[in-house]
ROLUM-803072 format. One record per residue (C-alpha): chain; residue number from 1; x, y, z. Coordinates in steps of 0.1 Angstrom, whole numbers. Layout:
<rs>
[r A NUM [X Y Z]];
...
</rs>
This chain:
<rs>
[r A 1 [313 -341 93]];
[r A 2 [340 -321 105]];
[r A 3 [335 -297 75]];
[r A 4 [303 -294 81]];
[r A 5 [309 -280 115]];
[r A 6 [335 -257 105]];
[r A 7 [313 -247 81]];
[r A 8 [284 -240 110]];
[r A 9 [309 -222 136]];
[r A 10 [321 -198 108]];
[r A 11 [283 -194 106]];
[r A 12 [275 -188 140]];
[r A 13 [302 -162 142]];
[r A 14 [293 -143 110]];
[r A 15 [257 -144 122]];
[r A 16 [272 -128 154]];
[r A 17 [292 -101 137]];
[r A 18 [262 -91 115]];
[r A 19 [236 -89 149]];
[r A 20 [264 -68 166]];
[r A 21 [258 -45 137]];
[r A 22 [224 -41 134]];
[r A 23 [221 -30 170]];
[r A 24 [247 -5 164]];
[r A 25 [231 5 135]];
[r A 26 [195 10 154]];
[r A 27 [215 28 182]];
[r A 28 [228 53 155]];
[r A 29 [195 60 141]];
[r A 30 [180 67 176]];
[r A 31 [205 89 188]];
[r A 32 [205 109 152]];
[r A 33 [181 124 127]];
[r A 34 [168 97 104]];
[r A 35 [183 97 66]];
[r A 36 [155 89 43]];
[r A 37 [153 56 31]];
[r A 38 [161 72 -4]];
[r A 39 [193 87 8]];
[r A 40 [205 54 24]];
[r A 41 [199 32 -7]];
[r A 42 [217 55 -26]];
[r A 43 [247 61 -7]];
[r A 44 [253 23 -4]];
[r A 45 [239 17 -38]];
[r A 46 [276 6 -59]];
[r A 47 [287 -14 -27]];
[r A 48 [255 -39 -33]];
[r A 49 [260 -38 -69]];
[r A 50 [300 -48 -63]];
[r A 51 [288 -70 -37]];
[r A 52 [259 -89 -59]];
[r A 53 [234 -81 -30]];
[r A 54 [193 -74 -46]];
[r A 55 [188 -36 -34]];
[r A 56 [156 -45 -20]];
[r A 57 [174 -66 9]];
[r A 58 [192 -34 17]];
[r A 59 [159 -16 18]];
[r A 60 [144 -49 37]];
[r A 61 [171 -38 66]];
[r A 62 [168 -2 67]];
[r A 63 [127 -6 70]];
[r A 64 [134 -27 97]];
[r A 65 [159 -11 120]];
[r A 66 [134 22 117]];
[r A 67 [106 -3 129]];
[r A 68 [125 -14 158]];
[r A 69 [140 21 171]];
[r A 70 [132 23 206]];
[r A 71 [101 36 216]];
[r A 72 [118 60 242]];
[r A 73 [135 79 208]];
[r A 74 [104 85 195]];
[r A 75 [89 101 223]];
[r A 76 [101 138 214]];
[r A 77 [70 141 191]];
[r A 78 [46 167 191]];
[r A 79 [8 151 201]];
[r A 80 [-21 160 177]];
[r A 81 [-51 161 179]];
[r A 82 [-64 138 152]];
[r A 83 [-100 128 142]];
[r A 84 [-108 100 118]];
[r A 85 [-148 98 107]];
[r A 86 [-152 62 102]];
[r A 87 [-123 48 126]];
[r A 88 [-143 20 139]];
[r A 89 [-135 5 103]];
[r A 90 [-109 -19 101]];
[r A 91 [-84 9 82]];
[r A 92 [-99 34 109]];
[r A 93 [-91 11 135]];
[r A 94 [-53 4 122]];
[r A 95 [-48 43 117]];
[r A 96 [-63 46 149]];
[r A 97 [-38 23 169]];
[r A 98 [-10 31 152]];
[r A 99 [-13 71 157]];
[r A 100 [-23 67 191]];
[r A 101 [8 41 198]];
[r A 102 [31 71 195]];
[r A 103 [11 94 213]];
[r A 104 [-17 116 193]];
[r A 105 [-49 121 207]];
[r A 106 [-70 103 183]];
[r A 107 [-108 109 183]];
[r A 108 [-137 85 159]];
[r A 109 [-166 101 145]];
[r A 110 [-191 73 132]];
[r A 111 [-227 81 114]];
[r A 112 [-242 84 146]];
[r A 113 [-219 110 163]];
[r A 114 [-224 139 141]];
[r A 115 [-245 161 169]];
[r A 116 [-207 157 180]];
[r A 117 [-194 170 150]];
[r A 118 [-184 208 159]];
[r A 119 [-169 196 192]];
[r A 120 [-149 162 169]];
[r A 121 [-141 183 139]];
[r A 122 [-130 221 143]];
[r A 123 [-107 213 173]];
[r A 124 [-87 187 148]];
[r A 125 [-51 190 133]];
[r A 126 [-57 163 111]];
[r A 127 [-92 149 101]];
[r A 128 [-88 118 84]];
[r A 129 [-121 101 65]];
[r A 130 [-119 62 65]];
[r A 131 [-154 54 48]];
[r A 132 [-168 34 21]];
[r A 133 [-162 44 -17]];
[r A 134 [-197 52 -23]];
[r A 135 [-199 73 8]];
[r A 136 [-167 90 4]];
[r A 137 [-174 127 -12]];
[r A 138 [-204 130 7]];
[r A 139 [-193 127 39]];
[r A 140 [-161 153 29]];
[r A 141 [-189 178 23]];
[r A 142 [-202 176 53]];
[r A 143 [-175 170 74]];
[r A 144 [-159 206 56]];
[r A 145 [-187 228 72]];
[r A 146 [-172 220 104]];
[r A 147 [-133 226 98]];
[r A 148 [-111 255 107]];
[r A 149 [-92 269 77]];
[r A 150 [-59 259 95]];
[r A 151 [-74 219 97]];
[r A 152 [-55 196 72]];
[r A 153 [-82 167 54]];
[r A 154 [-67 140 40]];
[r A 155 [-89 105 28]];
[r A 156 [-75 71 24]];
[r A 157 [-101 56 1]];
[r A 158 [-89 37 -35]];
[r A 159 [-103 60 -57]];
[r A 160 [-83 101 -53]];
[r A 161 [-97 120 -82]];
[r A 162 [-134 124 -66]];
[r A 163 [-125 128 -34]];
[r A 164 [-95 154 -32]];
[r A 165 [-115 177 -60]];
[r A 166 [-142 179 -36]];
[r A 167 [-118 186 -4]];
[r A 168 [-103 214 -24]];
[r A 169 [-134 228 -34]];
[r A 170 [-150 221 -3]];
[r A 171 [-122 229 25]];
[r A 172 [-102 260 23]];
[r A 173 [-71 245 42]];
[r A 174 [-45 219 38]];
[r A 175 [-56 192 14]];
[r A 176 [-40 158 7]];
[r A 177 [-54 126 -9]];
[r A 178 [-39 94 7]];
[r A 179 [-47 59 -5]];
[r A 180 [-28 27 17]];
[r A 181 [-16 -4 -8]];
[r A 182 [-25 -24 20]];
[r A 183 [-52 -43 40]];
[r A 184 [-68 -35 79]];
[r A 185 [-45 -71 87]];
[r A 186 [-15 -59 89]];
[r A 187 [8 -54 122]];
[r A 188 [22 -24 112]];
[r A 189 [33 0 82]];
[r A 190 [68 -17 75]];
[r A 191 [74 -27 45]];
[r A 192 [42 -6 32]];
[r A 193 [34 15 4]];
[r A 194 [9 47 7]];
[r A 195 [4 67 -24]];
[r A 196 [2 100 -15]];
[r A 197 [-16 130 -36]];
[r A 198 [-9 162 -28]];
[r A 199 [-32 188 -31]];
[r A 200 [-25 221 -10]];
[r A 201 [-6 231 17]];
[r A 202 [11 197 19]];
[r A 203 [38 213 45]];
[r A 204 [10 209 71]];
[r A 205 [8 170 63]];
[r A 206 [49 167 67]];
[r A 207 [47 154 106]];
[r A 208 [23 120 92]];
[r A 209 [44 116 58]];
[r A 210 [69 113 86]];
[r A 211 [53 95 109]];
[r A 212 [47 71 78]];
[r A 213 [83 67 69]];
[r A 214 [96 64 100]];
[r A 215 [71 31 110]];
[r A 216 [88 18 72]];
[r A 217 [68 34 51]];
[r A 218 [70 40 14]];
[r A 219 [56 68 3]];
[r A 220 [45 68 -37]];
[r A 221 [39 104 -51]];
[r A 222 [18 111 -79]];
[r A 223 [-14 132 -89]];
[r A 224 [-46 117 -80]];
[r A 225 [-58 114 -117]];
[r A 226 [-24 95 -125]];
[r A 227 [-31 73 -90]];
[r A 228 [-70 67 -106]];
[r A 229 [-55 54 -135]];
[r A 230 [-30 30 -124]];
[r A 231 [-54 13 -103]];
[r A 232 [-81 5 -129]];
[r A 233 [-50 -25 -134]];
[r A 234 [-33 -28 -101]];
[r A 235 [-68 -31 -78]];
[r A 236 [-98 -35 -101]];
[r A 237 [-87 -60 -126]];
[r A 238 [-70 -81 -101]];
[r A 239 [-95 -81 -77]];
[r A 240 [-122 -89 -107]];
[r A 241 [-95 -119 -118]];
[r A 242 [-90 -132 -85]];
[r A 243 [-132 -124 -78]];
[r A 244 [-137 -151 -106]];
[r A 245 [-112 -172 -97]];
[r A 246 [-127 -177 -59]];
[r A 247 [-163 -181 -75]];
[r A 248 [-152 -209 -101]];
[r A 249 [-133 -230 -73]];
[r A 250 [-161 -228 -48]];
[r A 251 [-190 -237 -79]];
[r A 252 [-168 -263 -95]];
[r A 253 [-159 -277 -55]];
[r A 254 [-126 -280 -57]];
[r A 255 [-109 -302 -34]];
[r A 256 [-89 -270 -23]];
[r A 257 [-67 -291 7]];
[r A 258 [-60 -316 -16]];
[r A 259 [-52 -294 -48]];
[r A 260 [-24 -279 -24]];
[r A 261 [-6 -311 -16]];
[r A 262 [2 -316 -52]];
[r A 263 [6 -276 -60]];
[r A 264 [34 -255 -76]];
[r A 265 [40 -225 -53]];
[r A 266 [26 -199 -79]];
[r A 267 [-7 -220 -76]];
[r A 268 [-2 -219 -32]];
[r A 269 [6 -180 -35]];
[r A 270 [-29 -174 -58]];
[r A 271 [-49 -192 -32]];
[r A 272 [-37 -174 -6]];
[r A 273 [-43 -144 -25]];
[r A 274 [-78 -155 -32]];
[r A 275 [-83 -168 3]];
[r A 276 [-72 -130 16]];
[r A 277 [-94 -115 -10]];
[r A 278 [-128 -134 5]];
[r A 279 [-116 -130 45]];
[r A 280 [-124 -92 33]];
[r A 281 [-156 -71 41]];
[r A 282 [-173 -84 8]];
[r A 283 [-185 -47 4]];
[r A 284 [-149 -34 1]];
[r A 285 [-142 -55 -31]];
[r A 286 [-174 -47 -50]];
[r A 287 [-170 -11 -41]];
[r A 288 [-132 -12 -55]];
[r A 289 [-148 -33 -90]];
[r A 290 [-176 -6 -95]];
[r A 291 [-157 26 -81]];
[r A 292 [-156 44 -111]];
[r A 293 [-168 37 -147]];
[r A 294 [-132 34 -158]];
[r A 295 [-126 9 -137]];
[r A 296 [-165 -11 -150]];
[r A 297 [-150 -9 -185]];
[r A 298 [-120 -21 -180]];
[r A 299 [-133 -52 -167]];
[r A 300 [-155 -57 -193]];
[r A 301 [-131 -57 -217]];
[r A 302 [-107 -80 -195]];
[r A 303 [-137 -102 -195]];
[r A 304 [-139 -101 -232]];
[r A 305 [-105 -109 -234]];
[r A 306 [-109 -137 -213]];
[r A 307 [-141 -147 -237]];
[r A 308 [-121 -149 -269]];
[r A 309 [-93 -168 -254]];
[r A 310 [-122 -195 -240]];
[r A 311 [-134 -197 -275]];
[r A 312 [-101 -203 -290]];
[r A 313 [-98 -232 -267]];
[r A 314 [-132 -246 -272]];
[r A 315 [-123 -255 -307]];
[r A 316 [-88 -265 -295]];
[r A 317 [-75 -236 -323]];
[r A 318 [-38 -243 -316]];
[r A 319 [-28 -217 -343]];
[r A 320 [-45 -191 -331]];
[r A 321 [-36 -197 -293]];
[r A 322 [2 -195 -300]];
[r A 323 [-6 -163 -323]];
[r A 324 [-18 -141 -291]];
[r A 325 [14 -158 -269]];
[r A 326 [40 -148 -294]];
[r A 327 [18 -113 -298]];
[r A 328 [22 -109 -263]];
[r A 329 [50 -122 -256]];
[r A 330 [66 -94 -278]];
[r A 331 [45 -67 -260]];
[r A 332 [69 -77 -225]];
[r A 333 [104 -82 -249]];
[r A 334 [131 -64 -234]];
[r A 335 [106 -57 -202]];
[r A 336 [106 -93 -187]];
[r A 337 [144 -95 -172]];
[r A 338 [137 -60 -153]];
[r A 339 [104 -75 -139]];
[r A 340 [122 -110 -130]];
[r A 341 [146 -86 -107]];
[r A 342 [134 -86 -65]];
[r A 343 [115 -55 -66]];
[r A 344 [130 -25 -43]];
[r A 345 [114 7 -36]];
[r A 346 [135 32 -54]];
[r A 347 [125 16 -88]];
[r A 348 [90 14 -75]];
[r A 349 [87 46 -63]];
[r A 350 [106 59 -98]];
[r A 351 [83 43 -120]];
[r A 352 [51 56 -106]];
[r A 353 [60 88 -101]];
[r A 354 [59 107 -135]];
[r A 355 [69 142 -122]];
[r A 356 [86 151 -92]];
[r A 357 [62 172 -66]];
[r A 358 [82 186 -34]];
[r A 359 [64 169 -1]];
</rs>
């Protein structure tokens, strides 16, 4: 017993020690310009290595003392005027609050406010389009009739090739293609990734990349036709796997309460997962499925895949189901001990972004 509180003081007292630090830590960043979360990864980079400690605790930290800088140390920014057509949709909404919270005037134009347009549009530093897929080029074609050639565009919809062709053939001015790895749910941007595709003039985007980074941000360069292809796997196969998934529980009525007291975790984080994926706008995930054709024939042939497999197992073809393991398995060889590793967003942002572009 008397180890064991030893053992809890020296606790408390560490515990102590590193809270002492952290607010000294947030003081420094509030009173100073901000490193970017690059630079202070790297400059502390052989000190976790030495110490054993996953980089992407360090980067955990560093997210979160920007989130928690003071709100008076923020206040030197410069207001804009910022428009977003569709921002009574639930990303509209979160952009909304969140550039508002700091102090831009932030203006909605909906499907119903376009006598408004003029007034909404050509006064704007930043127009920002939040609408469905399907919608998505048209409304940048008309929205562009409206802007002044010093107005920067910028979407946040899934799919970038589309869409930031037809701002840069429709808009003579700043031109930037943004697409949020995130839902409407979350609290705020920290911890966050936003792929960002430049297009022209990107200085005139610099004060939301910012804005982005300093809220905890990370921001993942790349063009939009190398974005367009990553997510055919990273949004439209997952969605279609965990789409499938959610159907077959709900027709087979799975106990889904009782299957969790007995669960591995893996099994408790997929249902979660699946349970996220069918609290969304059921509009959202079809649209992401059918955005593009890429994206269509990539699912079949997951779905194919999927079929082969099944018929392996319905005639219990042991053989041939070990076969496509130990095929696979040496498709991830020498890959699997980097992917076991905590993620962190250097090595994110380093593997998704095949060329360096200047923000």
């Amino acid at each position: 017993m008397p180890l064991k509180s030893s053992y809890s003081d020296h606790l408390k007292k560490t515990d102590q020690s590193l809270i002492a630090l952290l607010s000294d830590r947030i003081s420094l960043l509030a009173a100073s310009e901000q490193p970017s979360l690059d630079e202070q990864l790297a400059d502390v980079a052989p000190l976790l290595a030495q110490a054993g400690i996953p980089e992407s605790v360090w980067a955990g930290v560093v997210k979160s003392c920007h989130a928690n800088i003071p709100k008076s140390a923020t206040n030197h920014i410069i207001p804009r005027q910022v428009t977003i057509i569709g921002g009574h949709g639930r990303m509209g909404r979160l952009f909304k609050e969140q550039l508002s919270l700091v102090g831009h005037n932030v203006s909605v134009l909906e499907h119903d406010d376009w006598e408004y347009a003029d007034k909404l549009l050509s006064q704007a530093e930043l127009v920002l389009v939040s609408v469905p897929i399907e919608y998505t080029v048209d409304v940048i074609k008309r929205a562009a009739k409206y802007l002044a050639p010093t107005t920067a565009l910028s979407d946040i919809t899934s799919i970038k090739t589309q869409p930031t062709q037809a701002m840069l053939e429709h808009h003579c001015g700043p031109v930037m293609g943004l697409h949020p790895m995130f839902g409407p749910n979350i609290k705020s941007f920290l911890g966050q990734k936003v792929v960002v595709c430049p297009g022209r003039n990107d200085d005139s985007f610099q004060w939301l990349l910012d804005f982005l980074e300093s809220k905890g941000g990370e921001l993942i360069v790349c063009t939009p036709e190398e974005h367009d292809q990553m997510m055919v796997v990273i949004q439209a196969t997952q969605h279609f796997c965990r789409f499938s998934l959610g159907v077959f529980l709900a027709q087979a009525k799975v106990e889904i309460e009782q299957s969790l007291t007995m669960s591995t975790p893996n099994y408790r984080q997929e249902i979660d997962i699946v349970k996220r994926l069918f609290s969304q706008n059921p509009n959202l995930c079809v649209d992401i499925m059918l955005a593009t054709e890429e994206r269509c024939n990539a699912i079949s042939f997951l779905a194919n895949t999927y079929s082969r497999l099944a018929r392996l197992v319905a005639r219990k073809d042991r053989e041939a189901l070990i076969k496509e393991f130990e095929n696979t398995q040496s498709f991830f060889e020498g890959k699997i001990n980097s992917f076991l590793q905590p993620l962190n967003a250097t090595a994110i942002q380093r593997d998704f972004k095949p060329q360096n572009i200047s923000i």
